[in-house]
Structures are given as C-alpha cells and as structure tokens.
C-alpha positions as CSV (number, residue, x, y, z in Angstrom):
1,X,-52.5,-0.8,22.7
2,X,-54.9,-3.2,21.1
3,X,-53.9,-4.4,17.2
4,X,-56.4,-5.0,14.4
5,X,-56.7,-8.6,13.9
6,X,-56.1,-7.3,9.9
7,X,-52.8,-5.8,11.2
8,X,-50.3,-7.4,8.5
9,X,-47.5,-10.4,10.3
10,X,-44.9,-8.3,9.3
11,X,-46.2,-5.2,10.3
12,X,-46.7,-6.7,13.9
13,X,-43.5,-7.9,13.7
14,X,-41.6,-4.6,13.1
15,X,-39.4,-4.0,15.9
16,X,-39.7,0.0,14.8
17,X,-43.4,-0.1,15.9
18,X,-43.2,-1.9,19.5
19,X,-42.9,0.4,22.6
20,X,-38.8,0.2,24.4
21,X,-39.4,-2.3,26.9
22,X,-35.4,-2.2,28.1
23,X,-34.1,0.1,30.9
24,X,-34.8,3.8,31.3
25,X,-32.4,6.2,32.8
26,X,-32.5,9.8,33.1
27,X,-30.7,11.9,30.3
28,X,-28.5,14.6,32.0
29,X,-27.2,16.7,28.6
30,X,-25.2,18.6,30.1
31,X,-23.0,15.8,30.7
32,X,-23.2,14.8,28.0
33,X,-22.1,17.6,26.0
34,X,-18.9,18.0,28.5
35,X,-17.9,14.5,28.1
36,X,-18.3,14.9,23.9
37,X,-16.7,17.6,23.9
38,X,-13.9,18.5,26.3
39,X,-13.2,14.8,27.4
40,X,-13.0,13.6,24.5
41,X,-10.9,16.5,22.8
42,X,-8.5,15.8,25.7
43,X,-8.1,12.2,25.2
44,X,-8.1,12.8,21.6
45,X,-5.1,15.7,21.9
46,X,-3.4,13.0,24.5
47,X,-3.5,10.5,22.1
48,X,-2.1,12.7,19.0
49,X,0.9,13.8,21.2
50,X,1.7,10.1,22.5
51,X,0.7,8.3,18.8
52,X,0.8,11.1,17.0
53,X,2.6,10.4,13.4
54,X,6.1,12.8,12.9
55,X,5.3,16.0,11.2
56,X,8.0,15.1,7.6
57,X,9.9,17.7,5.9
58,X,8.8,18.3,2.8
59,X,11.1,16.9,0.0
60,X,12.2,19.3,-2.4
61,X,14.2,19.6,-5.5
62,X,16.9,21.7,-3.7
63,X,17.0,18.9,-0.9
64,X,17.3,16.0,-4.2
65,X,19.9,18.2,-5.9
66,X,22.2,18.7,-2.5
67,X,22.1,15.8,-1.5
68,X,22.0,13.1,-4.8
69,X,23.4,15.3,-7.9
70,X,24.5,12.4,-9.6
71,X,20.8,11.1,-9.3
72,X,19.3,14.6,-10.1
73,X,21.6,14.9,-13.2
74,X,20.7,11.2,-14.7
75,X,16.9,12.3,-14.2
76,X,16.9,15.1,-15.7
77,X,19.2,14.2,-18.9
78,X,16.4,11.6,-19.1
79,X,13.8,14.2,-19.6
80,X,16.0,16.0,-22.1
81,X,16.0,13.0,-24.0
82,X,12.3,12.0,-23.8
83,X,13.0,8.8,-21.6
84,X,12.3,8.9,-18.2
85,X,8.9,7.4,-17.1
86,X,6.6,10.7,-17.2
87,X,7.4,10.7,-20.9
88,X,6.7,7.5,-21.5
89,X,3.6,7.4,-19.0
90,X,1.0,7.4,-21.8
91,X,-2.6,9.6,-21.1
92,X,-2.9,11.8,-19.5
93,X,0.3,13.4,-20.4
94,X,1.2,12.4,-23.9
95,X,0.3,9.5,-26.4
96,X,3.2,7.4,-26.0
97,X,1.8,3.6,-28.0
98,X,1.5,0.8,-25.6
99,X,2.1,2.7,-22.4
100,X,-1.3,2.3,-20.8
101,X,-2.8,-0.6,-19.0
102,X,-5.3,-2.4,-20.5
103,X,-7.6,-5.5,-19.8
104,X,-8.9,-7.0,-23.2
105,X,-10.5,-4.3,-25.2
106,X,-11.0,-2.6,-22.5
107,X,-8.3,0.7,-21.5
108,X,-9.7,3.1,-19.0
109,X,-6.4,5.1,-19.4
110,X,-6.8,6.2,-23.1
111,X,-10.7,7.3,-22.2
112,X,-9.3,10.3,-20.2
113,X,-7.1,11.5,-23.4
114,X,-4.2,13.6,-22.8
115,X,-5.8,16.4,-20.4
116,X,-2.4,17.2,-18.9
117,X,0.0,17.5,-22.1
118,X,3.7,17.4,-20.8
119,X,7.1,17.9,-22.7
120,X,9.3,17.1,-20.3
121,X,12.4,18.5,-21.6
122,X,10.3,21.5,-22.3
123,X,8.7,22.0,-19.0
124,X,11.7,20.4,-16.5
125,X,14.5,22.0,-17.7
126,X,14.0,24.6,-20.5
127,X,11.0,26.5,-19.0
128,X,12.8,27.1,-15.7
129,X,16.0,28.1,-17.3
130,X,14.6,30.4,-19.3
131,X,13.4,32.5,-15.9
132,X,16.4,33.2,-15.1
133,X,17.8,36.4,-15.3
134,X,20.6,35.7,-17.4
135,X,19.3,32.4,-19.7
136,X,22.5,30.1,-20.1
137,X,23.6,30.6,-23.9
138,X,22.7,26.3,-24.1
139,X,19.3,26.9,-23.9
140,X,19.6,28.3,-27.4
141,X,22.4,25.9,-28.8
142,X,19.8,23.0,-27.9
143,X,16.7,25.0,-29.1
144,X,18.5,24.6,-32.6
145,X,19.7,21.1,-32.7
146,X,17.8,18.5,-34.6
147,X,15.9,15.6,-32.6
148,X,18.6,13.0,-33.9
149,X,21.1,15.4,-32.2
150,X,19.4,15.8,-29.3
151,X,18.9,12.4,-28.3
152,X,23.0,11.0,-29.6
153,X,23.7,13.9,-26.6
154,X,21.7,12.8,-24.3
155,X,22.3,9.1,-24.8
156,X,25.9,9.6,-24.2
157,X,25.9,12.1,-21.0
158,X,23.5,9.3,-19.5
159,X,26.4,6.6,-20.0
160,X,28.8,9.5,-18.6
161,X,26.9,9.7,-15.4
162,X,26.2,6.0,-15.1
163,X,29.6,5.4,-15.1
164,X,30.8,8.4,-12.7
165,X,30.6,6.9,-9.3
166,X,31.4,10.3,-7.7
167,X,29.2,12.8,-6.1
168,X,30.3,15.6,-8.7
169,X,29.1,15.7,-12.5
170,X,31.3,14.5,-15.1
171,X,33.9,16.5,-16.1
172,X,35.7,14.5,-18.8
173,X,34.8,15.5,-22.5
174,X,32.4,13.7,-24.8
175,X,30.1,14.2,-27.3
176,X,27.6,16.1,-25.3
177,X,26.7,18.9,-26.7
178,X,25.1,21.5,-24.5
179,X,23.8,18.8,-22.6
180,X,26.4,19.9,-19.4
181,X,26.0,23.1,-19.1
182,X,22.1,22.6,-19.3
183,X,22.3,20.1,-16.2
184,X,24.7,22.6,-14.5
185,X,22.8,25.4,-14.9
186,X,19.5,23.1,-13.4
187,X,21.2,21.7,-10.3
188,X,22.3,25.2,-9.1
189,X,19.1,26.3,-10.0
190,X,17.3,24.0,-7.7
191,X,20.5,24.3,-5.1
192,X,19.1,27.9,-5.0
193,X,16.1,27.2,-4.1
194,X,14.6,28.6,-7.5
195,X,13.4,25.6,-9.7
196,X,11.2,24.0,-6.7
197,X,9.5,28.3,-7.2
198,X,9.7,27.8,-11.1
199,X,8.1,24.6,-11.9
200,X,4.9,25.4,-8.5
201,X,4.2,28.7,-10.8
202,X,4.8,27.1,-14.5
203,X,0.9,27.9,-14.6
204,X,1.3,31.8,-13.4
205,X,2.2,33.6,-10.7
206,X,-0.5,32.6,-8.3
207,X,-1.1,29.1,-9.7
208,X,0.6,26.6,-6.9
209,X,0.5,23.0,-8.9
210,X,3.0,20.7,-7.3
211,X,1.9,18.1,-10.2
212,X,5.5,18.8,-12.5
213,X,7.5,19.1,-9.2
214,X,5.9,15.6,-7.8
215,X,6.3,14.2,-11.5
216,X,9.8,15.2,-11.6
217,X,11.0,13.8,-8.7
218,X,8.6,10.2,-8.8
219,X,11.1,9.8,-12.1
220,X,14.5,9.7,-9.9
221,X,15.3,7.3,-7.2
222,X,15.7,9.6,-4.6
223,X,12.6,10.1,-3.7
224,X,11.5,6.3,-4.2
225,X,14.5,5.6,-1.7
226,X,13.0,7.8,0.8
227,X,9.5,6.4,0.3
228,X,11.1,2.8,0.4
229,X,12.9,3.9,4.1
230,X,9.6,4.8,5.5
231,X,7.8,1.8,4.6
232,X,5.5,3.7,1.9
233,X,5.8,1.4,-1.6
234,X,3.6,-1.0,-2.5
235,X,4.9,-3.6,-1.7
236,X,5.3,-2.6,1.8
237,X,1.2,-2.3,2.0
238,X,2.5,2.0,1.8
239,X,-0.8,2.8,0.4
240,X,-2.3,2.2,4.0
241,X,0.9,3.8,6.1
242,X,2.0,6.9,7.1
243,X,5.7,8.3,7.3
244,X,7.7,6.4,9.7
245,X,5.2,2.7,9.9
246,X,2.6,5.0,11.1
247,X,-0.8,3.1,10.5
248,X,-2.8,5.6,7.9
249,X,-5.8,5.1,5.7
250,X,-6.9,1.6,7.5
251,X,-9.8,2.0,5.0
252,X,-7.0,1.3,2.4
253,X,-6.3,-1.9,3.2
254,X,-8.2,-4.0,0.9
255,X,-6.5,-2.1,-2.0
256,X,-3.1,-2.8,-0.6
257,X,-4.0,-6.7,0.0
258,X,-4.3,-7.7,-3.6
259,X,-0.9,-5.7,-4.4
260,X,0.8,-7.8,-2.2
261,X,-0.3,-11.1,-3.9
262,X,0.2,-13.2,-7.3
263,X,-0.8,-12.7,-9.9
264,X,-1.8,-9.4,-9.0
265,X,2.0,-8.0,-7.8
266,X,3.4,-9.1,-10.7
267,X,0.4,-8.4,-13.5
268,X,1.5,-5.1,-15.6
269,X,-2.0,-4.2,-15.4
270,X,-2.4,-4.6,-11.9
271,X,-4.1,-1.0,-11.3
272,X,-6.5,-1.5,-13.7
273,X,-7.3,-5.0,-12.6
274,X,-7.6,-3.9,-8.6
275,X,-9.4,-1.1,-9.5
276,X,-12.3,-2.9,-11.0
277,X,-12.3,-5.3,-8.7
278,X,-12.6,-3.5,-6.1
279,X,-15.1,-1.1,-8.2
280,X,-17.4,-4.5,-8.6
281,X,-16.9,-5.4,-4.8
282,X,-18.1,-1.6,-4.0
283,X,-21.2,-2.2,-6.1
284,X,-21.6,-5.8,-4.1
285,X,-21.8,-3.8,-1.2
286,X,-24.2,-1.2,-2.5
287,X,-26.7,-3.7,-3.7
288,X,-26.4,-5.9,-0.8
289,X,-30.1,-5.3,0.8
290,X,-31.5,-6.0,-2.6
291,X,-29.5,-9.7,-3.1
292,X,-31.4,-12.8,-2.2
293,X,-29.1,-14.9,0.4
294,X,-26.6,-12.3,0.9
295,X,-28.8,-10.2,2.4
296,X,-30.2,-12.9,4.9
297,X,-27.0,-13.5,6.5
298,X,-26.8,-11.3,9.8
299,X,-29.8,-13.4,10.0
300,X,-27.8,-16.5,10.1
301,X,-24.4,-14.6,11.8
302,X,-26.6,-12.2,14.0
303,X,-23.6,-10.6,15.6
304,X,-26.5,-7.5,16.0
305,X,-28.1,-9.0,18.9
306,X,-24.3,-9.3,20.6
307,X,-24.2,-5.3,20.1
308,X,-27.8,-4.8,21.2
309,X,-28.2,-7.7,23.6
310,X,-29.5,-5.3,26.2
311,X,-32.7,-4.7,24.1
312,X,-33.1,-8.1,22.9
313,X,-32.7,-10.0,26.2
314,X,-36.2,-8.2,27.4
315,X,-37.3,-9.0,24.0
316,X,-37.4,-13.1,25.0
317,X,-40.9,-14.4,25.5
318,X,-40.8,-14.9,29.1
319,X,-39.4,-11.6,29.9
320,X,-42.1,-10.2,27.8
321,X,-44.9,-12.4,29.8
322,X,-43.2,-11.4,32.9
323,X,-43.6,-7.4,32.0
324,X,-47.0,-7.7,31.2
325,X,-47.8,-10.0,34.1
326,X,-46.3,-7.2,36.0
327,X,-48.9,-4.7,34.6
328,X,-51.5,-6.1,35.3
C-alpha cells in the first residue's frame, strides 16, 4: 500500500496501522473453547481441592460464651458500662470527643457523622433480654438506676471478673447491683443459641445484619485470639491472608506493607494516613499516561517487547527488508 508523502511521522509510525507481518496459524475454535472451558475448569477444580483454603466454622456468640465466659462476661459488663471499644469508637456509632483519627485539620471520620447510632448497653444486652419470654426482673432494676449507679456497678463487677481466674462467673458478693444476673441471663442466652438470632434480627424479622454481632465480638479477646492463631492481624500482613496462612487478597499487599513499618505501625492515625496515601498513589496511577517522564518509561524499561518479542523480532529492519525482498 503506497503512503502519501503528507502522511504525518507519527501516523506512519503507528504500529496499529501496519499489516501483521509475524506468523499465521490456523484458528481451530473449537479447541479452543474445550481447552477454556473444560480444561481449564478441571485444572482450576484440581487446584481448589489440592490448595484449596479450609472452609472455617463460623464464630458465634454461643461458641465465645461456651468456651471463654469469663472473657464473654468482662465484654459485656464493658458495654453495660459504656467502655468497651465500640462505645468509644467515635462516628459512625456515637460522638465520643477525640476518638477519631485525624491528620491536621483534616478528619475523614467525623464527615460520615453518626449513620449507625449504637448504645451498647442498650442494644448488646438489654434488647436481647427483653425477647425473651420471661424478661429477667434486672432488666427493670437497671432501667431505673441512675448513670452514677450504673457505672459504680459496673466498675466493680469488672474488677470481680479480672480477678476470678476461674472459668465460672464470680459468685462472691459485692456491690453489683443487677449487674450479675444481667450477665447470667446473657451467657445462657447466647449458650442457647438465642442472642447470635436476637442481635442478626435487632432490625426485624427479616433483616440479617451481622454488624452488632461482629461489633460485639471485635470488643472481646476471643475472637482477636482466634484471628491472632490464624495469622489474620495486622501485624501479621492478615489483611492479605486467609484462615490458616492461606495467601488471600494478593491485591492487598501494598496496604498491609506500610502497616508493618515505622512510623506507620505505630502512628494512631495510621488508617487515615495509609489510606490517603495509597488514595494519592491510586490517582498516580490513573494519571500516569498524562505525566511527562513517568509515562516515557516502558520506553526506557521496555519489558513489552520481552512479552511480544515474537511480533517485534519480524519488526527489525532487516527482517522487514528480507519480507519485502521476498515479495517481490
């Protein structure tokens, strides 16, 4: 095909406009679609059952309760008394002052507002008792205590079970109000089966959030243990593995590599920090094509040619002079 001697350098130079000059081989697609498809779904099934990750019971409250009541009791006498972590979390479950992560003037957390408003003792303990069929008379001893009250009871059953080292709740007397009986009534609630039911419906019947369920137990140590033993925290690069060591989101990677670095793993505001970083180095990566000197360097690391080198070693001037010797 002749070219108009007007014919732009670049447009002569556009490899999308020259005719394939490599190898041609027939196309057989039937083949082709029996090696996508049932070759590769076997391999892929193979592969699953050999490397498969295990298939993890789920962790319930009746599971926590069984097996760690002393650790189920502490947790939730800390949502009685407004202190364990979901209450103080900050947006978007309550307004608790200085709780959010902040860089500067700027806090990302507080911009969402408190979209999810949680009372813990409210919607952890009282809520489910109240479902039962016959509501434990504490329910209404608390309901009627002042806040003073409330939290003198709750400091001093927490100080009870940090000193029990037994698997049993304390039994010795105190100053605890209906404190007891409210944990009592909870772990055989959740030995029953019932509160993991009560708190997946706190919405309605139908509604299956697992959000006050997960929140509850994130604010023990059970379930941190178990995420601890399976190589999940952050510090263990979790964010990228799967039960058991499993290799996970690979994708993840880059997230989990500044947690496991100063003065990130230390910062207190190292979410919000990683996340804009990695938010910047996103845009970086966006915008790459349209950045003079980034955008030049497969041209100065042109691994592209290694990938294509079939194409691009009949694209070298004497192979080309060689072709067209040949058709003429």
């Amino acid at each position: 095909m002749n070219r108009s001697p007007n014919m732009s350098w670049r447009a002569r130079d556009d490899l999308a406009s020259r005719p394939w000059r490599g190898r041609v081989r027939d196309y057989d697609l039937f083949k082709e679609v029996t090696i996508g498809f049932i070759v590769v779904s076997l391999i892929t099934i193979g592969l699953v059952v050999i490397l498969g990750s295990p298939d993890e019971p789920s962790v319930t409250l009746k599971n926590w309760s069984t097996s760690q009541p002393i650790d189920f009791a502490t947790t939730a006498t800390a949502e009685l008394g407004g202190t364990s972590d979901t209450a103080g979390y900050g947006p978007p479950y309550n307004r608790t002052v200085g709780a959010t992560q902040s860089l500067g003037p700027l806090d990302l957390q507080s911009l969402s507002g408190v979209r999810i408003p949680i009372d813990t003792a409210k919607l952890f303990i009282i809520d489910p008792l109240q479902t039962l069929p016959k509501v434990p008379s504490a329910v209404a001893d608390w309901a009627a205590a002042s806040a003073a009250q409330k939290a003198s009871w709750t400091t001093n059953y927490a100080k009870a079970l940090a000193a029990d080292k037994g698997s049993t709740l304390p039994t010795s007397s105190g100053d605890f109000g209906p404190v007891p009986a409210l944990i009592a009534s909870l772990t055989a609630m959740a030995r029953s089966g019932a509160l993991d039911g009560a708190l997946a419906t706190a919405g309605g019947f139908y509604n299956q959030n697992y959000t006050p369920a997960i929140l509850f137990l994130g604010d023990g140590t059970y379930f941190q243990n178990l995420a601890a033993d399976q190589h999940l925290t952050g510090d263990q690069w979790g964010m990228m593995n799967e039960t058991g060591n499993f290799p996970g989101q690979s994708w993840l990677w880059l997230f989990s590599f500044f947690y496991q670095i100063e003065p990130f793993a230390s910062a207190p505001n190292a979410d919000l920090v990683i996340v804009l970083m990695m938010a910047a180095l996103t845009i970086l990566l966006a915008l790459l094509p349209f950045i003079p000197g980034l955008r030049t360097i497969p041209k100065w690391i042109p691994l592209h040619r290694l990938v294509w080198r079939d194409y691009y070693k009949h694209q070298r001037p004497d192979a080309i002079d060689s072709s067209r010797a040949g058709r003429q």
